[in-house]
C-alpha positions as semicolon CSV with decimal commas, in nm:
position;residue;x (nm);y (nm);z (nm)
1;X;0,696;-3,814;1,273
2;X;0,736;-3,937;1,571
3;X;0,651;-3,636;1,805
4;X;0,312;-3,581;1,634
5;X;0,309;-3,954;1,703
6;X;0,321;-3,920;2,122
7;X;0,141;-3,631;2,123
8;X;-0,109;-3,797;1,963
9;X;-0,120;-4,085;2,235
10;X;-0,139;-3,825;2,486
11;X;-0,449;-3,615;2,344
12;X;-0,624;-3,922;2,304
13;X;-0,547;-4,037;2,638
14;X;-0,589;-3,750;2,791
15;X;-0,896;-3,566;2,600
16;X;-1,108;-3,935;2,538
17;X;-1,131;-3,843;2,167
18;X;-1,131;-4,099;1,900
19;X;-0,690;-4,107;1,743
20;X;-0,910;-4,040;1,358
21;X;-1,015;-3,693;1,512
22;X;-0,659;-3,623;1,583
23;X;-0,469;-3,455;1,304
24;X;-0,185;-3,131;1,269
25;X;-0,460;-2,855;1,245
26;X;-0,681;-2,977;1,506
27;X;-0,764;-2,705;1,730
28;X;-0,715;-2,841;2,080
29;X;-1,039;-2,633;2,236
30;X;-1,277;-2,580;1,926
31;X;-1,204;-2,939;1,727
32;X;-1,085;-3,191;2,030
33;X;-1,288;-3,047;2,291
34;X;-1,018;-2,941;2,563
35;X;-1,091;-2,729;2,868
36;X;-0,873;-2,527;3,080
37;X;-0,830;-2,864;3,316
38;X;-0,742;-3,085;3,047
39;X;-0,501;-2,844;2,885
40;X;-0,294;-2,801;3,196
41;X;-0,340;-3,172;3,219
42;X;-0,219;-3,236;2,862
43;X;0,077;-2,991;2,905
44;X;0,205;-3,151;3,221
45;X;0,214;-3,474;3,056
46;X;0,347;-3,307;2,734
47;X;0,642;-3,180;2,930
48;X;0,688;-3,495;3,116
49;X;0,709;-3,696;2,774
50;X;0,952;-3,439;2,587
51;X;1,119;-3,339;2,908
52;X;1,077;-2,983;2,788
53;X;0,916;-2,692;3,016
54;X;0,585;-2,466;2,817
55;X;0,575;-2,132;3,008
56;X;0,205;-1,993;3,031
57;X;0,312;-1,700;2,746
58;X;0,393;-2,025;2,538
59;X;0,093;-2,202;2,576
60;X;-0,120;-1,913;2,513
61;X;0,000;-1,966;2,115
62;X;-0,031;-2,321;2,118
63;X;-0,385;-2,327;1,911
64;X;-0,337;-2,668;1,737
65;X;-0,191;-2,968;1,755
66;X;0,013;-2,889;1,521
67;X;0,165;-2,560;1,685
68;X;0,216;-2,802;1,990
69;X;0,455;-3,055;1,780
70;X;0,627;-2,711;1,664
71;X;0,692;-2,629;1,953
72;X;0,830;-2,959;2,074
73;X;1,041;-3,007;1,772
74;X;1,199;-2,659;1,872
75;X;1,268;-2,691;2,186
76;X;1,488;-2,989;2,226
């Protein structure tokens, strides 16, 4: 699984959260801690990894880690 894989690296680059908290139904806000800074941060480097583009209606459904790789997966 190798997008859940760099997404991983990213959210625990980007959020400072130990890679064992990290997991599909992680809830980015509630479980990993992200605010509205580190979430634009996290999608800009999402977007830059995948080379894919998450409008703002997007990432408005994007509750999980999980939904993220989803949404990856999809889009390429």
């Amino acid at each position: 699984m190798p997008v859940f894989n760099k997404i991983k690296e990213l959210i625990v680059n980007e959020l400072s959260v130990d890679e064992s908290k990290v997991a599909l139904e992680s809830r980015l806000v509630e479980d990993l801690g992200a605010d509205s800074i580190d979430a634009v941060e996290l999608v800009m480097n999402v977007e830059e990894a995948f080379n894919v583009e998450i409008s703002d209606e997007a990432l408005q459904n994007l509750k999980t880690v999980g939904d993220l790789v989803s949404f990856i997966e999809t889009s390429r």
